[in-house]
C-alpha positions in Angstrom: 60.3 27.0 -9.6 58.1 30.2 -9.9 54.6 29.8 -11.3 53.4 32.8 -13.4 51.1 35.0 -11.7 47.7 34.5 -13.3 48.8 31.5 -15.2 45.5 29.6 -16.5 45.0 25.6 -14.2 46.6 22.6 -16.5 43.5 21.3 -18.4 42.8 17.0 -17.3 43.2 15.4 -20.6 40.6 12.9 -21.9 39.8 9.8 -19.4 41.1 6.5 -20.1 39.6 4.7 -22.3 39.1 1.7 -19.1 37.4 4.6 -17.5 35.2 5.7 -20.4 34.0 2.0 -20.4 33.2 1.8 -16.7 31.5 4.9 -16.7 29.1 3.8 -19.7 28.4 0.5 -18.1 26.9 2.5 -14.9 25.1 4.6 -16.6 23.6 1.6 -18.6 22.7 -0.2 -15.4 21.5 3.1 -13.8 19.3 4.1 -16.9 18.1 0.6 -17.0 17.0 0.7 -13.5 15.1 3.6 -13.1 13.3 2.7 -16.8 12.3 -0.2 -15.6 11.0 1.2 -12.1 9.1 3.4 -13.5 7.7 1.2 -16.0 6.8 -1.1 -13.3 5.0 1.7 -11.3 3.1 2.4 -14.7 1.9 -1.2 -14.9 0.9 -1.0 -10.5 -1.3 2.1 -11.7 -3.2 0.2 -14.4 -3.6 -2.8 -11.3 -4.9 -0.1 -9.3 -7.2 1.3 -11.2 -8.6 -1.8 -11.8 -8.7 -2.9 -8.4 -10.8 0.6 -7.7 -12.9 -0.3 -10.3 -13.7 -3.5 -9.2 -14.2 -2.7 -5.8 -16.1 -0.1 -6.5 -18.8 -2.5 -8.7 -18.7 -4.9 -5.5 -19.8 -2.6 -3.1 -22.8 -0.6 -4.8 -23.6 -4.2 -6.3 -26.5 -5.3 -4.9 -26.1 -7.7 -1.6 -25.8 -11.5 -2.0 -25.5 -14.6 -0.2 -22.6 -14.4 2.2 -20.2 -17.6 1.0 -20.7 -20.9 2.8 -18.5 -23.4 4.2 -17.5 -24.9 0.5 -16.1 -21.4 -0.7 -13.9 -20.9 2.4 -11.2 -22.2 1.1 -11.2 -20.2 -2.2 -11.5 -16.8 -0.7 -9.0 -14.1 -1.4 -8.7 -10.5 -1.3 -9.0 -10.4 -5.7 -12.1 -12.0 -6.1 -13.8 -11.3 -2.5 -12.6 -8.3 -0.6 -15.5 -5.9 -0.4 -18.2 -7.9 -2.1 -21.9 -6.8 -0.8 -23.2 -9.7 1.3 -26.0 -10.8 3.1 -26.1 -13.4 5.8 -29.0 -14.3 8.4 -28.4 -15.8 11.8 -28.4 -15.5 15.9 -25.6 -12.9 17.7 -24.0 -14.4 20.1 -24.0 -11.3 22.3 -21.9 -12.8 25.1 -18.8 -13.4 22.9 -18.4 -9.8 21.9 -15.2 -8.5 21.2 -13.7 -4.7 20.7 -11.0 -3.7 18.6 -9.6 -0.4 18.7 -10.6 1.8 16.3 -10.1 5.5 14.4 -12.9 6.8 12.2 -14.5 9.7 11.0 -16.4 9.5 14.1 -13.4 9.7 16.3 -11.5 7.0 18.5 -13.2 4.6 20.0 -13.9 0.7 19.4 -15.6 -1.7 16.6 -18.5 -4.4 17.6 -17.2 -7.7 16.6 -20.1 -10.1 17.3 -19.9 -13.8 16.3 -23.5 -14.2 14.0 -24.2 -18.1 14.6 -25.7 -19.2 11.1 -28.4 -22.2 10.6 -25.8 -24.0 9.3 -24.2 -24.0 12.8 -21.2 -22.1 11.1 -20.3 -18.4 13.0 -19.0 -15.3 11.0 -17.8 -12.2 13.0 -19.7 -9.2 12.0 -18.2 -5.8 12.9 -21.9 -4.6 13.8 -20.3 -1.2 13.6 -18.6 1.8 15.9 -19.0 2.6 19.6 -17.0 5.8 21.8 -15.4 4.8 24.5 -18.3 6.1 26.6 -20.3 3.0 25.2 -18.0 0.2 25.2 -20.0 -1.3 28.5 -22.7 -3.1 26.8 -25.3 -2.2 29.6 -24.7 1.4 28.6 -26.4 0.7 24.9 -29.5 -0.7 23.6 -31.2 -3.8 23.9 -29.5 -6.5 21.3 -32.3 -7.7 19.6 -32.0 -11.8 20.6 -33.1 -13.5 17.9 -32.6 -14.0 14.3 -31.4 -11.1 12.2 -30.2 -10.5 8.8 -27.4 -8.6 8.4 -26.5 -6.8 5.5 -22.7 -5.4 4.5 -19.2 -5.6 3.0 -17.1 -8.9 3.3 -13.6 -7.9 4.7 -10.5 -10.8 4.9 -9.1 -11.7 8.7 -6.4 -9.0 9.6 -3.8 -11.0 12.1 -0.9 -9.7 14.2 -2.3 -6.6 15.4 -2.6 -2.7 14.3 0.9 -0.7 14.0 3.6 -1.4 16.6 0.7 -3.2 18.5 0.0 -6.4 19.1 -3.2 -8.5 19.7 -3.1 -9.3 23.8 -6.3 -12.6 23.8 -5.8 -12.8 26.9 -6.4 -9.5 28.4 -9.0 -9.1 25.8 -7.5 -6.1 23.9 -7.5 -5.7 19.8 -6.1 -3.8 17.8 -6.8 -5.8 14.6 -9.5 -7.6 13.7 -8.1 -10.7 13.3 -10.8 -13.7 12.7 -9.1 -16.7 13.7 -7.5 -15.2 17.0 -10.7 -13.8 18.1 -12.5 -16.8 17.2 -10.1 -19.2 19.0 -10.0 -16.7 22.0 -14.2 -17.0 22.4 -13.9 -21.3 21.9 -15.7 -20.7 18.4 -15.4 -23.2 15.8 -16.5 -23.5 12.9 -15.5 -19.7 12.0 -15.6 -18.3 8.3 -12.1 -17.0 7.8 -13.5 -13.4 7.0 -16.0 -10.8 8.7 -18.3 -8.5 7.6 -18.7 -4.8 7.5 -21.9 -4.0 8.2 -24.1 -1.7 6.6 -25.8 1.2 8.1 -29.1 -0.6 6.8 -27.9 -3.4 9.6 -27.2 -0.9 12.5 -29.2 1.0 14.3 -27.0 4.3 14.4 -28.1 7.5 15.2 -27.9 8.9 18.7 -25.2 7.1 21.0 -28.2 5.3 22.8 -28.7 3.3 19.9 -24.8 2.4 18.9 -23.4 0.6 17.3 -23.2 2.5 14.0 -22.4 0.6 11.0 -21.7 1.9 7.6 -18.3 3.4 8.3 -16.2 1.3 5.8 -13.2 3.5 4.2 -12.8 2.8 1.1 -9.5 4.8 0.0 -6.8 3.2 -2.1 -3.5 5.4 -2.5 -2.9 5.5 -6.3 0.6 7.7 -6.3 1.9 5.2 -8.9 1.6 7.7 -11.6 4.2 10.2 -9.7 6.5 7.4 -9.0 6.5 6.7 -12.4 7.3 10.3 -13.7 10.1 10.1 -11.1 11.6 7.3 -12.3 11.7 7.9 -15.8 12.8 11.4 -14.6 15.9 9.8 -13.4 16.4 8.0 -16.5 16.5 11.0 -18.3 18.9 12.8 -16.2 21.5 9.8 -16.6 21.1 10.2 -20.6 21.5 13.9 -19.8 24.5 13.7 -17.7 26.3 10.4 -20.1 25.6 13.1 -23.1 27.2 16.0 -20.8 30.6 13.3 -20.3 30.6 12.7 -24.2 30.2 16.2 -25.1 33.3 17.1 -22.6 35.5 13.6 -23.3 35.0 15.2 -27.2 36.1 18.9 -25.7 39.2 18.2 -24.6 40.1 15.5 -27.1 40.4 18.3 -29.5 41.8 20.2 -27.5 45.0 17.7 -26.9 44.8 17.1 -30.4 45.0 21.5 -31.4 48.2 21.6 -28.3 49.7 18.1 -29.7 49.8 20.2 -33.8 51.0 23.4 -31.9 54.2 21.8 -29.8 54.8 19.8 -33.4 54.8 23.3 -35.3 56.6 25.1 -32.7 59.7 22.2 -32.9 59.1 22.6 -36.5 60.0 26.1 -36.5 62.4 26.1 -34.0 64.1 23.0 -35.8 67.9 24.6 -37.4 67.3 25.0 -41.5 
């Protein structure tokens, strides 16, 4: 059989009704899922911008008590993370420990001291940054012996270790500054399960002589909810887009079998003997 040179491709005839069904189903599940997504993302923003706000009234709040042994049990990151403390007790200058750190300052390592309190409770304080070139504690100032108030931001324990690194007690090396694991690495009991931030009020800072520096405390919070959410609903749009693209061309070409259906019926007719 010879096909005619330049003969127009057979046209695909409407789908199957079966077809047309299973096709609106998906995008009904699809347009459902990214609505929802992004609706989801819409309510993380408003949590976020609470939480900024929040922290943000905790930390230029003025400083209070740090919380005692009752509240231990009760704290959490909502209602305590960042609050302005104050607490006043003895270093305990031998149980030092360094945790790896990255700040504006550079790399280098934070001061975790145990602060032994009248109650005869210990919180760590991170009394702030040190360079490498000062993690030797003969190679700073003279740590003032006695009592001290300390001044800063309360921060919740961070276990297991920084990013594809892992607390080593017994070599001494941090990378997190995990309360509990330092705590029971030094024989401490009696350890508040947080630490505190301090302040640069409670640090000497300055030249390197006088490390460590405190006040370093980053306070960013990614808030990229809002673009998450434009994707999303984006996406949502595109599947009403492309289900009204389908209906428009499932219409198309049901015409258009309907228009070649009247044509081969009037062409018998006419070709029918009279």
């Amino acid at each position: 059989m010879q096909h005619t040179e330049g003969a127009a491709p057979a046209r695909r005839g409407p789908r199957s009704k079966a077809a047309l069904i299973a096709l609106a189903i998906v995008a009904a599940l699809l347009f459902a899922g990214f609505t929802a997504l992004g609706t989801w993302q819409v309510q993380r923003r408003a949590w976020k911008l609470d939480l900024i706000e929040r922290v943000t009234q905790r930390v230029n709040a003025p400083a209070q008590a740090a919380p005692g042994q009752g509240e231990w049990p009760r704290i959490n990151a909502a209602e305590h993370e960042y609050r302005h403390v104050r607490l006043t007790g003895t270093f305990l200058h031998k149980d030092e420990s360094l945790v790896q750190a990255s700040t504006v300052r550079g790399g280098g390592f934070w001061v975790l001291t145990p602060l032994r309190l009248d109650d005869g409770s210990v919180v760590l304080v991170n009394r702030g940054f040190v360079p490498p070139e000062l993690k030797d504690p003969a190679a700073r100032a003279t740590c003032n012996p006695g009592p001290v108030t300390v001044s800063g931001l309360l921060r919740l324990s961070e276990p297991g270790g920084g990013f594809l690194r892992h607390n080593d007690p017994a070599a001494g090396r941090w990378f997190s500054r995990d309360v509990q694991a330092i705590a029971q690495a030094h024989g401490l009991t009696n350890a508040a399960p947080y630490f505190v931030d301090a302040d640069a009020a409670s640090s000497p800072g300055g030249d390197s002589a006088r490390a460590p520096e405190g006040g370093l405390t980053v306070l960013a919070f990614s808030n990229s909810h809002l673009v998450y959410a434009i994707t999303w609903y984006t996406l949502a749009l595109m599947v009403v887009g492309a289900a009204w693209y389908v209906v428009r061309v499932e219409r198309r070409d049901a015409r258009m079998q309907d228009n070649a259906g009247h044509a081969d019926s009037d062409a018998r007719s006419a070709d029918a003997p009279r």
